[in-house]
N, C-alpha and C positions, 0 to 999 in steps of 0.2 A: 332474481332481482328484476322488479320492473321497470324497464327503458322509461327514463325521463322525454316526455313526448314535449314536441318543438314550439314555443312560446308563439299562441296565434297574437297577433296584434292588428285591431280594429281601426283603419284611418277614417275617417269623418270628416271631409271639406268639399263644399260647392265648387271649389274650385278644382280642374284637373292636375292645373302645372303644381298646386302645392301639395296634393297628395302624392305628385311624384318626386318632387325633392323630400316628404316627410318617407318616403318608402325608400329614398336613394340612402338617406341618414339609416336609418334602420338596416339597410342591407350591410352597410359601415360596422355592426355592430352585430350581423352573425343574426340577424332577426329579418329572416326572410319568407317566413309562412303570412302573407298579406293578406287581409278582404278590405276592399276599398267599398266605403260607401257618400254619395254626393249628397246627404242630409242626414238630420237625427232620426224621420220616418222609413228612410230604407236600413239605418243602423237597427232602428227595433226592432225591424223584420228581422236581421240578420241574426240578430243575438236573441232572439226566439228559437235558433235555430240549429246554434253553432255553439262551442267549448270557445269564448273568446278570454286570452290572458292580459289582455291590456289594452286600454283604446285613447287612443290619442282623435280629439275631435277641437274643429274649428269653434270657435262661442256664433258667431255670425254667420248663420244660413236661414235659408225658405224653409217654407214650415213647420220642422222642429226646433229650435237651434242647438248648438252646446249645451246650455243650460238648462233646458226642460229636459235635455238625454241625460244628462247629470243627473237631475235628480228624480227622472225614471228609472236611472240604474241604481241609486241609492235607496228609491223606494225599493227594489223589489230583490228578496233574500237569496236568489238563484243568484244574482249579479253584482249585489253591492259590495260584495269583496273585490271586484274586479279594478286593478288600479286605472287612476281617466287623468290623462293628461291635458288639460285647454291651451288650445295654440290658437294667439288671436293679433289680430292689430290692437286691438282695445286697451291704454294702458288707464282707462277710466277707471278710479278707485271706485265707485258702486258696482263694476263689474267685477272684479278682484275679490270685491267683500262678499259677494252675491254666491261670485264660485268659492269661496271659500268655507262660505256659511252650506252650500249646498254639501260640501265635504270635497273637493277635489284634492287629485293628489299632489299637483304640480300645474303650476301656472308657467306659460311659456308666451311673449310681448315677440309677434312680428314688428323687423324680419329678426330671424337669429343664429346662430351661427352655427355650423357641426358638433362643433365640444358644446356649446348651450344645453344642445338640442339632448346629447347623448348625456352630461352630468343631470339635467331634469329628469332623466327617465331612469337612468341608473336609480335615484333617489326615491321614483317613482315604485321600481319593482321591489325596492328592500322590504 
């Protein structure tokens, strides 16, 4: 029988100190196989490259942001099963509707709490 192999999860934020509370919540939850990346143009790189099971990305960065990796990842059939969680300050409804129209699978409104953080993504991988 084949070893169920360890759930990679892809962080996505400009920021360092929020990829490491978004990686401290994950490790809370037994999910600790991490690649961090500081935009959506080094997440493409990444996931060009890599088996990723889930990615959690900020909406609001340089160059790519959330939302055009969103719906890079939804254009493209290697990736668009992959669940994408948006974690944003933004509670702007055109952004909400925008990710949502792009397909995301969970929307998460900085700041937010551990249990937030962990029932979004619980709901995220079902």
């Amino acid at each position: 029988m084949a070893e169920k192999k360890e759930t990679i999860v892809l962080v996505v934020d400009d920021e360092g100190s929020i990829r490491k509370l978004i990686r401290s919540y994950l490790k809370d939850i037994n999910l600790t196989n991490v690649i961090e990346a500081k935009d959506g143009e080094e997440a493409i790189t990444i996931l060009k490259r890599e088996e990723i099971d889930l990615i959690v990305s900020d909406l609001r960065m340089p160059r790519i942001d959330g939302l055009q990796l969103l719906e890079k990842v939804r254009a493209n059939d290697r990736l668009k099963h992959i669940p994408f969680v948006m974690v944003t300050s933004s509670d702007e409804k055109e952004d909400i509707v925008a990710a949502m129209q792009a397909k995301v699978s969970q929307y998460i409104i900085k700041p937010f709490t551990a249990e937030t953080f962990r029932s979004k993504l619980k709901a995220a991988l079902k």
